[in-house]
ZAZA-427317 format. One line per 3 residues: number of its first residue (from 1); their letters; for each residue x, y, z of N, C-alpha, C, O. Coordinates in pm, 1 decimal. Last residue first. Layout:
<recs>
NUM) A) X:Y:Z:X:Y:Z:X:Y:Z:X:Y:Z  ... .
</recs>
This chain:
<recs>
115) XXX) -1309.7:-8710.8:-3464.0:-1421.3:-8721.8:-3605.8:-1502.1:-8877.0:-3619.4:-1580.9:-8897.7:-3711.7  -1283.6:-8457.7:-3241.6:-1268.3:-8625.3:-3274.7:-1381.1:-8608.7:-3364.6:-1485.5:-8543.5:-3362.9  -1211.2:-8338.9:-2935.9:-1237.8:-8293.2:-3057.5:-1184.8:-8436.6:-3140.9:-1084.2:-8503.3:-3116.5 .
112) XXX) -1376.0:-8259.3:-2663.0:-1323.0:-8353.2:-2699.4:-1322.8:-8348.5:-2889.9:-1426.0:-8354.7:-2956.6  -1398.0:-8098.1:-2330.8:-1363.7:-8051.1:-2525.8:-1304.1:-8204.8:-2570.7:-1204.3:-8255.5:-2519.7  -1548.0:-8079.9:-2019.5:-1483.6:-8177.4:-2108.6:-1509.7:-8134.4:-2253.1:-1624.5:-8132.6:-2297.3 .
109) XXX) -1466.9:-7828.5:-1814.1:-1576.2:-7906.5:-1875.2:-1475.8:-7952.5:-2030.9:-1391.9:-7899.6:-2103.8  -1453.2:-7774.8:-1391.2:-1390.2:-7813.7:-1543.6:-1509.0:-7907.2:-1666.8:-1590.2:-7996.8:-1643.6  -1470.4:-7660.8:-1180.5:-1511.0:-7849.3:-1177.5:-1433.6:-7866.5:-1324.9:-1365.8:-7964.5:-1355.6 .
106) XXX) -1227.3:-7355.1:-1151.4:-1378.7:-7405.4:-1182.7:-1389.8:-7636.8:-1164.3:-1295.0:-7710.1:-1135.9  -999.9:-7263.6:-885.5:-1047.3:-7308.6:-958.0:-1194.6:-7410.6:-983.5:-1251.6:-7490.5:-909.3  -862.4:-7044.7:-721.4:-948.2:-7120.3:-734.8:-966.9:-7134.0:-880.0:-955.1:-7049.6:-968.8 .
103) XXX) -526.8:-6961.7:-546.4:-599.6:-7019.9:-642.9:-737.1:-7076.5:-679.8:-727.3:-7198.4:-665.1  -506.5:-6659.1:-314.3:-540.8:-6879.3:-335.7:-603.7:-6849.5:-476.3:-685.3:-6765.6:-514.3  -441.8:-6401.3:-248.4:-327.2:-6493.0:-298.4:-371.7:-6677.7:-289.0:-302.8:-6777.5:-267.7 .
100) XXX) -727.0:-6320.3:-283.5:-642.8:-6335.3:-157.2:-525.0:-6446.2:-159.7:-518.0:-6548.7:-91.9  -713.2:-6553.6:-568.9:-840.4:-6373.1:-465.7:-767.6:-6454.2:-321.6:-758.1:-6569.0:-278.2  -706.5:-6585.0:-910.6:-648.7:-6593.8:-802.7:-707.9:-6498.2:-699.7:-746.5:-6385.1:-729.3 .
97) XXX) -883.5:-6805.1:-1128.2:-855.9:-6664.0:-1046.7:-774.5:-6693.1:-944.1:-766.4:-6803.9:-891.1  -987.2:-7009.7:-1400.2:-900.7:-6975.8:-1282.0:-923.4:-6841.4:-1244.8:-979.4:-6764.3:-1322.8  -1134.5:-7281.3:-1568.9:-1168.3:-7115.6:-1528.8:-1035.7:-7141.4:-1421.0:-995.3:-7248.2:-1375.1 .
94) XXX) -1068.6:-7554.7:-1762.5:-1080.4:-7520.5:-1636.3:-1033.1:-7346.5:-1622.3:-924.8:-7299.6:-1657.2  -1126.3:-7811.8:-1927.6:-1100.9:-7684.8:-1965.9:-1147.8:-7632.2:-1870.9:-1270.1:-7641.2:-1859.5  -986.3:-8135.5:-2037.7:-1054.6:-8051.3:-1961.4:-1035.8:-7910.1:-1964.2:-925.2:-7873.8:-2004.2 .
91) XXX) -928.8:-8198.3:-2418.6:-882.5:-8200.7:-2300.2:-982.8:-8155.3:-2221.6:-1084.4:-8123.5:-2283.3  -833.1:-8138.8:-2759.9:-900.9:-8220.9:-2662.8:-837.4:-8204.8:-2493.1:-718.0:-8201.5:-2463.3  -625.1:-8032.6:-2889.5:-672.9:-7915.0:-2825.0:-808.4:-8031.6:-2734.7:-869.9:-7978.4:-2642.2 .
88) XXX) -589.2:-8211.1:-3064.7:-525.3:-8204.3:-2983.8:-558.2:-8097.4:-2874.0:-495.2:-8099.9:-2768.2  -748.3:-8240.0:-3347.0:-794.1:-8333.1:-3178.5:-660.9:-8329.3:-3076.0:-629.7:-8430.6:-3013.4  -852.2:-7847.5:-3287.6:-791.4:-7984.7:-3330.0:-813.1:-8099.5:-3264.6:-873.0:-8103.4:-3157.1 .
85) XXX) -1088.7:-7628.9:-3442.9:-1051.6:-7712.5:-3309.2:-999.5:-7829.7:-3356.2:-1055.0:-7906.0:-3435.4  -1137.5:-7340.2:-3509.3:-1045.5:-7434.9:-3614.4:-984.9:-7517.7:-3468.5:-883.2:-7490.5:-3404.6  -1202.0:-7194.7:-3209.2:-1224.8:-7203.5:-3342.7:-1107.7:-7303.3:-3418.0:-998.8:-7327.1:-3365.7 .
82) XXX) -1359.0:-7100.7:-2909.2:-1280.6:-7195.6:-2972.9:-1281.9:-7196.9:-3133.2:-1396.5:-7201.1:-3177.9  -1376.0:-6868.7:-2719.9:-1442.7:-6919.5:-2831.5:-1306.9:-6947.3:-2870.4:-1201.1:-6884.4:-2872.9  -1437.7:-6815.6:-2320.5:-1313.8:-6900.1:-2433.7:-1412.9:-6941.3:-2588.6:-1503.9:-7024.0:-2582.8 .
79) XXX) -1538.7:-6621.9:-2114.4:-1565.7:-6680.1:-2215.1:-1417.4:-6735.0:-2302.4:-1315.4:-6671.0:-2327.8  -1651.5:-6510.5:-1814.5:-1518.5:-6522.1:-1895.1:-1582.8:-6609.4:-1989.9:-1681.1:-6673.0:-1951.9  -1889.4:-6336.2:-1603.5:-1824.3:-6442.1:-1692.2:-1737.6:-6416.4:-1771.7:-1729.7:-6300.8:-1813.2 .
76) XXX) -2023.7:-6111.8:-1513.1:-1961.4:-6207.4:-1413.9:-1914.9:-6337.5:-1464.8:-1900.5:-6435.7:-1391.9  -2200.6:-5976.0:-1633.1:-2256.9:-6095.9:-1616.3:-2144.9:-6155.0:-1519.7:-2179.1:-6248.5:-1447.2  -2063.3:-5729.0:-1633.3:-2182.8:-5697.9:-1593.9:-2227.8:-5827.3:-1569.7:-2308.2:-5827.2:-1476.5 .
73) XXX) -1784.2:-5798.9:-1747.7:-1829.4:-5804.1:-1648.3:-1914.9:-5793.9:-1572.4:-1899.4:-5827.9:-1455.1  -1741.9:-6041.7:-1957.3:-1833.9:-5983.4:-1966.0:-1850.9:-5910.6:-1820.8:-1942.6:-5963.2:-1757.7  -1456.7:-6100.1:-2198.2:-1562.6:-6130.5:-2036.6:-1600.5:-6026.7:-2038.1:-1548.2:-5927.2:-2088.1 .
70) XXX) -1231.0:-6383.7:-2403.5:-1293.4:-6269.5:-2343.6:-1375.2:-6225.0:-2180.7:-1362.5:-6289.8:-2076.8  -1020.0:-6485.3:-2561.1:-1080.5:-6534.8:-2411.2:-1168.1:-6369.4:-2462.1:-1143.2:-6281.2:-2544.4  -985.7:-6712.8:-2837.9:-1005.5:-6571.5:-2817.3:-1102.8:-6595.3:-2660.4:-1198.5:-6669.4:-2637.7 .
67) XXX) -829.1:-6933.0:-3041.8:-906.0:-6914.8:-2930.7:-915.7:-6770.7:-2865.7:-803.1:-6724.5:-2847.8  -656.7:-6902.4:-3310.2:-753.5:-6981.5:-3295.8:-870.2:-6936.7:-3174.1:-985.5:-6909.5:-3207.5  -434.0:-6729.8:-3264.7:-505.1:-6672.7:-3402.9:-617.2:-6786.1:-3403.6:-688.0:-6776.2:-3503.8 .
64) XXX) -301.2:-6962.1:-3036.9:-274.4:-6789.7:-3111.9:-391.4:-6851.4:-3192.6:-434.0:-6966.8:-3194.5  -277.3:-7173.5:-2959.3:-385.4:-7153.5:-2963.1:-409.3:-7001.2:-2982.2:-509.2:-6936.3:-2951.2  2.9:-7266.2:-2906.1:-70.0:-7352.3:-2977.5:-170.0:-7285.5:-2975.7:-234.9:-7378.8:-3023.0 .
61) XXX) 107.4:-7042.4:-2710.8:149.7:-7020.5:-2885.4:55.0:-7127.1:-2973.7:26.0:-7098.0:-3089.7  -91.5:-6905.6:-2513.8:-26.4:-7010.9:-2521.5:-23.2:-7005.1:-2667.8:-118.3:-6973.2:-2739.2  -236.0:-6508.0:-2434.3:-247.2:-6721.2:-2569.9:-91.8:-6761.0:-2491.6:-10.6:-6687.0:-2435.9 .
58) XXX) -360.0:-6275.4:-2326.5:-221.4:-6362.1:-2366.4:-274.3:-6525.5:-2392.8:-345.5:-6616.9:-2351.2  -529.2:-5935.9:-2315.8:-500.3:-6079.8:-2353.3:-329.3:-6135.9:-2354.0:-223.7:-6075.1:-2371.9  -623.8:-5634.2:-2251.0:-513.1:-5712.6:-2220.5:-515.0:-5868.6:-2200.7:-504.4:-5921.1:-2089.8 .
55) XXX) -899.7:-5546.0:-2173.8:-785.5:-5466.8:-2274.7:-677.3:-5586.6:-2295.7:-674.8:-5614.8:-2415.5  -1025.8:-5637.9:-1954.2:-1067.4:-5734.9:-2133.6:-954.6:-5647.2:-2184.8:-901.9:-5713.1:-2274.4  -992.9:-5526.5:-1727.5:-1096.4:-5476.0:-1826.0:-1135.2:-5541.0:-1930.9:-1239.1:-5524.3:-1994.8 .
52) XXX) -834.2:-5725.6:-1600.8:-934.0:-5687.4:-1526.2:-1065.7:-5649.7:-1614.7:-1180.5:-5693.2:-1605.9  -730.1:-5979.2:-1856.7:-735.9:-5844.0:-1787.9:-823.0:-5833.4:-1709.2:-912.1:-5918.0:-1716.9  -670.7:-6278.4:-1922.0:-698.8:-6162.4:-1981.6:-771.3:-6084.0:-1871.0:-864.1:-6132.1:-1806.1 .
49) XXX) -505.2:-6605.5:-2071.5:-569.3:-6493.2:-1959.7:-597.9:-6375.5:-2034.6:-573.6:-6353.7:-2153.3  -527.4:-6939.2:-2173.7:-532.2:-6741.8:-2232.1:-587.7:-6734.5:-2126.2:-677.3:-6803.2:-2077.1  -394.8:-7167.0:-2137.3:-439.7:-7119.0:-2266.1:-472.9:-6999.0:-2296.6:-460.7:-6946.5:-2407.3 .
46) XXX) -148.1:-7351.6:-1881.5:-232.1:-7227.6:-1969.2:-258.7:-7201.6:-2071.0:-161.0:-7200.0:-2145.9  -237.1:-7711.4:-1834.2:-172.7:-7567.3:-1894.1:-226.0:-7453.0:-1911.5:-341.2:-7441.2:-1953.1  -177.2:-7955.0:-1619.9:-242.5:-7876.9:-1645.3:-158.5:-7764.8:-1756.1:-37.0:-7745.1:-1752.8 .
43) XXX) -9.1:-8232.3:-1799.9:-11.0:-8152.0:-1682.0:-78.5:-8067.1:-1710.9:-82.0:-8051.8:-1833.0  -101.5:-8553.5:-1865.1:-29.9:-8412.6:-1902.2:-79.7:-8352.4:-1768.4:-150.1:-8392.7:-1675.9  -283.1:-8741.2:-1928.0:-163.5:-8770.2:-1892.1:-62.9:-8673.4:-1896.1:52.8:-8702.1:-1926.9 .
40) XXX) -541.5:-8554.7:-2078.6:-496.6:-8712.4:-2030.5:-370.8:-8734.4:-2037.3:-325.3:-8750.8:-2150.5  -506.8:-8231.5:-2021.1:-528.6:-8346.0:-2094.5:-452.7:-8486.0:-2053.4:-339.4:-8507.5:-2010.5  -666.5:-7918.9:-1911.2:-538.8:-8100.1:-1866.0:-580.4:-8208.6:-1992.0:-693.1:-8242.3:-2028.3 .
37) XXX) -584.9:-7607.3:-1950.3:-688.2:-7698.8:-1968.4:-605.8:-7813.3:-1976.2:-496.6:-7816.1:-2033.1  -720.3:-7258.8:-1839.4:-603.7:-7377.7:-1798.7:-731.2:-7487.5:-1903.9:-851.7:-7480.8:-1928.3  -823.7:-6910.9:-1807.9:-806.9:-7049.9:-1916.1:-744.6:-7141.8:-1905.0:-660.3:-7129.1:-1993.7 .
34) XXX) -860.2:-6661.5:-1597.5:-772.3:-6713.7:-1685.4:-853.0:-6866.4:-1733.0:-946.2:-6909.0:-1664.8  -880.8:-6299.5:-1520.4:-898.0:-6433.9:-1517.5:-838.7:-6517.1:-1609.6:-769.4:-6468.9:-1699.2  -791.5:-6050.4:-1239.9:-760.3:-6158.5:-1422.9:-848.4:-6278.2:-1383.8:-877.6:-6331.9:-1276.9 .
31) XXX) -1028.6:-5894.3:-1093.2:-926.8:-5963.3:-1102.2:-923.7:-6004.6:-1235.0:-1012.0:-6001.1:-1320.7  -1260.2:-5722.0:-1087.5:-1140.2:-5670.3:-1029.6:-1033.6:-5795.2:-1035.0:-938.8:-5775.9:-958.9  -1476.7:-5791.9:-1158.2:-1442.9:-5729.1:-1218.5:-1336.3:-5659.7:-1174.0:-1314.0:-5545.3:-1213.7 .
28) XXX) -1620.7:-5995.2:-956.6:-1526.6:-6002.5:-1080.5:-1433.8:-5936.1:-1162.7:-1339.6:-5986.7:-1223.6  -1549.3:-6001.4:-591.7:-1582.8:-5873.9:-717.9:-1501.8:-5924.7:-851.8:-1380.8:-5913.7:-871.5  -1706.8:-6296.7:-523.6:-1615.1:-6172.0:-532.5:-1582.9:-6059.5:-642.6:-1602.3:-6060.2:-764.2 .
25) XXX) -1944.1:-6495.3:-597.8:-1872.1:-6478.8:-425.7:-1728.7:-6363.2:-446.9:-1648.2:-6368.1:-354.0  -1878.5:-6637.5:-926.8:-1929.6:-6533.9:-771.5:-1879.5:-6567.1:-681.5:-1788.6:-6648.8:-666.7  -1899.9:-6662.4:-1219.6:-1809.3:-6641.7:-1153.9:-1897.7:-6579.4:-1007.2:-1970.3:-6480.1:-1008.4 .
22) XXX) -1867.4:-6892.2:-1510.6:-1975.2:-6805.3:-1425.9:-1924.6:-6802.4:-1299.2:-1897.8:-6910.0:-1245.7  -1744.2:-6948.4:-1863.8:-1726.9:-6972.3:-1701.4:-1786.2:-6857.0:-1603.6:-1752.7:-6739.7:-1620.3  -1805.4:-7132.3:-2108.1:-1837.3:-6988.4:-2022.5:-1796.8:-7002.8:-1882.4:-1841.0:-7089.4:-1806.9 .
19) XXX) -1707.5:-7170.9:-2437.4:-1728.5:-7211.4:-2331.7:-1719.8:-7116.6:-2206.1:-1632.8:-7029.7:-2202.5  -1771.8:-7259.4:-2762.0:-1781.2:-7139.0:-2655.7:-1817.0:-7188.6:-2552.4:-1925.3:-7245.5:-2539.1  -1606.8:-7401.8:-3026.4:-1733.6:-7436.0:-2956.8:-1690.4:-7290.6:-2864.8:-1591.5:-7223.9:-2895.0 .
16) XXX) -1619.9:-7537.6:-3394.4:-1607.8:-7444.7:-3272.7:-1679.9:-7474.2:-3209.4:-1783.1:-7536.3:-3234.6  -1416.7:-7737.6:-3579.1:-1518.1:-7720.4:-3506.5:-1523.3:-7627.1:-3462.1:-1411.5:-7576.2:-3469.3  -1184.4:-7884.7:-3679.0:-1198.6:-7778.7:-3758.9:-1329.3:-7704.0:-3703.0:-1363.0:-7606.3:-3769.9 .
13) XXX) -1322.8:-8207.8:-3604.5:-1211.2:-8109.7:-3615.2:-1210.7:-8010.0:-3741.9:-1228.5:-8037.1:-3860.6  -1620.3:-8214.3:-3418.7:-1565.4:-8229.0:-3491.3:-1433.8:-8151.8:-3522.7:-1423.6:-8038.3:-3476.2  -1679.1:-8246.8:-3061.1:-1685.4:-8159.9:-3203.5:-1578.6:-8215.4:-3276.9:-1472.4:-8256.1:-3229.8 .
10) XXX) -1887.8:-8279.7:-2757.1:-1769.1:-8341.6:-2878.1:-1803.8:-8251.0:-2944.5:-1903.4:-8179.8:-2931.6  -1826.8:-7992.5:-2479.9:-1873.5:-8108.4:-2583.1:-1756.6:-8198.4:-2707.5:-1636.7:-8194.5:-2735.2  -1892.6:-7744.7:-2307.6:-1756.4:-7847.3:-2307.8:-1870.7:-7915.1:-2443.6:-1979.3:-7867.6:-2476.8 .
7) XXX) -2051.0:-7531.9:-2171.9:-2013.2:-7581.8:-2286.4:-1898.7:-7606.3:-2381.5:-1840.5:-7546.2:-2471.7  -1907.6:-7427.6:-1830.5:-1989.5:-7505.0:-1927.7:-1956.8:-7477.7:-2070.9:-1856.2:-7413.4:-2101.0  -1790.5:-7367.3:-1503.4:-1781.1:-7388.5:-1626.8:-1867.1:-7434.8:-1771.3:-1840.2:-7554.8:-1766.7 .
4) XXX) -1789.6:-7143.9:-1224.7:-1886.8:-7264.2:-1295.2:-1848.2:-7255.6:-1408.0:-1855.5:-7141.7:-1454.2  -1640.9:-7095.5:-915.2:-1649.5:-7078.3:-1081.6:-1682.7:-7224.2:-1170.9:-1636.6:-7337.8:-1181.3  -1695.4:-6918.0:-646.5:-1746.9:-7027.3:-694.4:-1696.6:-6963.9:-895.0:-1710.4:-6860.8:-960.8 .
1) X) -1587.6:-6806.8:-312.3:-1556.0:-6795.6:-454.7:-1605.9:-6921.8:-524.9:-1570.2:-7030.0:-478.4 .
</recs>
């Protein structure tokens, strides 16, 4: 199981950005995936999972009506679009699955939102 993350960057606040996570070594399209992201001196958190099919989303309440997960399963990626980005929503932003009851997780890519 491999999950590759990318486009992390700086942005300004009130910014967007889209970040992708690229998924192999198991059938994507048969598990949730999910959105965690750590920020300096905090504990990892959840930010949005979502379904085998994409029917079925869930947010963390700081990032309702802002971040929208989605996925593509023909490509084997999950997507997080970020919108109206605060500098609190700064942090690492790390893909998850769970396959054969273990956790894996992506290297993680750095959102740093700052003016």
């Amino acid at each position: 199981v491999q999950l590759v993350e990318s486009g992390g960057g700086l942005v300004q606040p009130g910014g967007s950005l889209r970040l992708s996570c690229a998924a192999s070594g198991f059938t994507f399209s048969s598990y949730v995936m999910s959105w965690y992201r750590q920020a300096p001196g905090r504990g990892r958190e959840l930010v949005a999972a979502i379904s085998t099919t994409g029917s079925d989303t869930n947010y963390a309440d700081s990032v309702k009506g802002r971040f929208t997960i989605s996925r593509d399963n023909a490509k084997n990626t999950v997507y997080l679009q970020m919108n109206s980005l605060k500098p609190e929503d700064t942090a690492v932003y790390y893909c998850k699955t769970v396959y054969g009851l273990r956790s894996y997780w992506g290297q993680g890519t750095q959102v740093t939102v700052s003016s």
